[in-house]
C-alpha positions as CSV (number, residue, x, y, z in Angstrom):
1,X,106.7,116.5,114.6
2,X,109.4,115.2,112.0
3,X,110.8,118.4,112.4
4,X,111.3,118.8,116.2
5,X,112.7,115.1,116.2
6,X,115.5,115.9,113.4
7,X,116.7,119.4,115.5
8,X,116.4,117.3,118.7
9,X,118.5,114.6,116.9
10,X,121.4,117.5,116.7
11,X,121.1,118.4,120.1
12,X,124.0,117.3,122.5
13,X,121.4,116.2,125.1
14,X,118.0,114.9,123.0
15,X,114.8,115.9,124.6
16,X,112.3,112.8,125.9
17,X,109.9,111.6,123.4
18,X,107.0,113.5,125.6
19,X,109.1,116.8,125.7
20,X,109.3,116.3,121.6
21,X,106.0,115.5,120.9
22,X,104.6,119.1,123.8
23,X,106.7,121.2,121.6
24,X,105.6,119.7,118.4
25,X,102.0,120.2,119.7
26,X,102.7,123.5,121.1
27,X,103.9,125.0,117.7
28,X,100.8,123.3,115.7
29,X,98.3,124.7,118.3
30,X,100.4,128.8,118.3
31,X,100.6,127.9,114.1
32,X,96.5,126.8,113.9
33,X,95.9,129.8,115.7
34,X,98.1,132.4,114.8
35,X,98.3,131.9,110.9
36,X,95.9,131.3,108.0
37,X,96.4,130.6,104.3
38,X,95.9,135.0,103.6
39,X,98.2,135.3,106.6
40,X,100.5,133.1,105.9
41,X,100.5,134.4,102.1
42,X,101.3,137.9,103.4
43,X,104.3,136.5,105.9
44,X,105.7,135.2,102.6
45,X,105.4,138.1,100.4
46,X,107.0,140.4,102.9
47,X,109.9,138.3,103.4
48,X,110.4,136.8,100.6
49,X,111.2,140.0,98.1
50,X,113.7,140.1,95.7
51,X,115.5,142.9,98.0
52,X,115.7,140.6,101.1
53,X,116.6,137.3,99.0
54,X,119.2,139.4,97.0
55,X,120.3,140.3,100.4
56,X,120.5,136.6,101.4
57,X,122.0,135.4,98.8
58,X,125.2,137.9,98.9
59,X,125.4,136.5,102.8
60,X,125.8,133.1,101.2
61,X,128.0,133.7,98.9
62,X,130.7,135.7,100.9
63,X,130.1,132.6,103.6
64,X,130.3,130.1,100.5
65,X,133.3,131.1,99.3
66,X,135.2,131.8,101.7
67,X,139.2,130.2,101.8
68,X,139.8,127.1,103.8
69,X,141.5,127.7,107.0
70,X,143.3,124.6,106.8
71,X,144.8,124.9,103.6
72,X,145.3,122.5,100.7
73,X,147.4,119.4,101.2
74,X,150.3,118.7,99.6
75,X,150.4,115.3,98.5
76,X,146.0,115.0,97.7
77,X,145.2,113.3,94.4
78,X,143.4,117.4,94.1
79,X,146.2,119.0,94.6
80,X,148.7,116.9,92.5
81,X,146.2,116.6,89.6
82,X,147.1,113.3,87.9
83,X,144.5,113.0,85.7
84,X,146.2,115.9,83.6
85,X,149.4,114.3,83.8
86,X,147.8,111.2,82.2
87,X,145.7,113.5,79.7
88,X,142.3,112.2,81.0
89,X,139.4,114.4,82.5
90,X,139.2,113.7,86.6
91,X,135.8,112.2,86.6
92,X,137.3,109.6,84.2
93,X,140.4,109.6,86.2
94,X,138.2,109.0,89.5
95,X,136.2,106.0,87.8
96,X,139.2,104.3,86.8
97,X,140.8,105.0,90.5
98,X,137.4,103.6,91.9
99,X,138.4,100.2,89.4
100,X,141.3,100.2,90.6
101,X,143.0,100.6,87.3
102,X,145.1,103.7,88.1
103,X,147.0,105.0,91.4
């Protein structure tokens, strides 16, 4: 049920509470009688091999990594780097930014 709440959340138009909890009820009655632990077990084991997840995780990576479209801006605090201008790590430079101590 928590789960068809959060991806009715992200809908543009949220579903009624009733038309939540039908579908929540719906997939717990085709789950109950569909699946059991050996089945289930099974499901997992054929999709869950290290060639598929290998698979997987290449798709993530390429998506992961990919460039920003909108490029880097000029005048960030990234881009600029003051912290090795000052000759202090960035986390140290961000804690003393968050102090207020540098600019």
């Amino acid at each position: 049920m928590q789960r068809v709440e959060m991806y009715n959340a992200s809908l543009p138009v949220p579903l009624s509470p009733a038309e939540c909890r039908a579908i929540g009820k719906s997939i717990a009655k085709y789950t109950h009688r569909n699946f059991t632990p050996e089945t289930f077990a099974q499901y997992v084991a054929d999709t869950h091999t290290p060639e598929i997840q290998a698979t997987r995780g290449r798709k993530g990576g390429k998506i992961g990594g990919a460039k920003s479209k909108r490029g880097a801006v000029a005048t960030s605090a990234r881009t600029l780097k003051p912290w090795e201008t000052l000759g202090i790590s960035r986390a140290w430079y961000y804690q003393l930014k968050k102090r207020g101590l540098v600019e």
